[in-house]
C-alpha positions in Angstrom: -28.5 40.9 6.5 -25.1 41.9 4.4 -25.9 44.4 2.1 -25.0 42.0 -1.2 -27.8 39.7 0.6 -30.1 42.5 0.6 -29.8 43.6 -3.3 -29.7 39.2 -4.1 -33.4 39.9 -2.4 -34.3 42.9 -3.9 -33.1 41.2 -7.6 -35.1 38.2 -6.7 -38.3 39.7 -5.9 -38.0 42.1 -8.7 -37.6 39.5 -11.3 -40.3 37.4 -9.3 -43.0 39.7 -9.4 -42.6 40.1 -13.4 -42.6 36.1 -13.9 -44.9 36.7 -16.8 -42.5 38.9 -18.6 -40.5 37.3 -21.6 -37.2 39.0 -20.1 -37.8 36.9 -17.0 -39.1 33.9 -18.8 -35.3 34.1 -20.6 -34.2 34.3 -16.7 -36.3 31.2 -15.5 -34.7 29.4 -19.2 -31.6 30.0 -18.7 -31.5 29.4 -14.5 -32.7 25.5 -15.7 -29.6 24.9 -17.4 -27.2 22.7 -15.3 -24.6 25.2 -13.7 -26.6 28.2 -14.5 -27.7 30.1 -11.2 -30.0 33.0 -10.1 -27.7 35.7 -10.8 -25.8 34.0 -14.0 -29.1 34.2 -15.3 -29.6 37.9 -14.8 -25.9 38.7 -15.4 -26.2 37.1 -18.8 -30.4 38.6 -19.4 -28.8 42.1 -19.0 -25.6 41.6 -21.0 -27.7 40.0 -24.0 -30.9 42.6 -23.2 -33.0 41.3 -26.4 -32.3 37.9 -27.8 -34.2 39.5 -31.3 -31.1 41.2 -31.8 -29.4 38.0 -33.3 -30.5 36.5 -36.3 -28.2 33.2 -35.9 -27.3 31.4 -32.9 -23.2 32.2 -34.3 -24.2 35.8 -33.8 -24.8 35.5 -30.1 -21.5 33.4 -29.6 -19.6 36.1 -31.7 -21.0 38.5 -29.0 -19.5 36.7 -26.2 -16.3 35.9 -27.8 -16.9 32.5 -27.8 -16.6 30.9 -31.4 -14.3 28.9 -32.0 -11.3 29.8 -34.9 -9.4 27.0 -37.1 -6.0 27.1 -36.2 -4.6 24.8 -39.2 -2.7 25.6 -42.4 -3.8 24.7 -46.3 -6.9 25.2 -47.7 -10.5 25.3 -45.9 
């Protein structure tokens, strides 16, 4: 087994035998979003760490760079 297999394993069973944790229950949300995999999941879990550390939704895509920006002149 390569060695990027083994740690996949060791992150799977890790996160699987804490399935009642509400870090992992973020995991198991986010994996059942279409396109969303296993270790986009954690990536994204461990970049974020708590999600009570946004008040608003724009706050979290502020984070991540995300938000769009109006690119128009006059007045808004």
């Amino acid at each position: 087994m390569s060695r990027s297999r083994a740690s996949l394993k060791l992150m799977n069973d890790i996160v699987s035998a804490n399935d009642d944790e509400a870090f992992v229950k973020h995991i198991r949300l986010l994996e059942s979003m279409k396109g969303i995999g296993f270790l986009s999941a954690v990536s994204l879990m461990c970049e974020i760490g708590d999600f009570a550390a946004f008040k608003k939704a724009k706050q979290l895509i502020g984070y991540f760079g995300i938000d769009p920006s109006v690119n128009q002149s006059g007045n808004f």
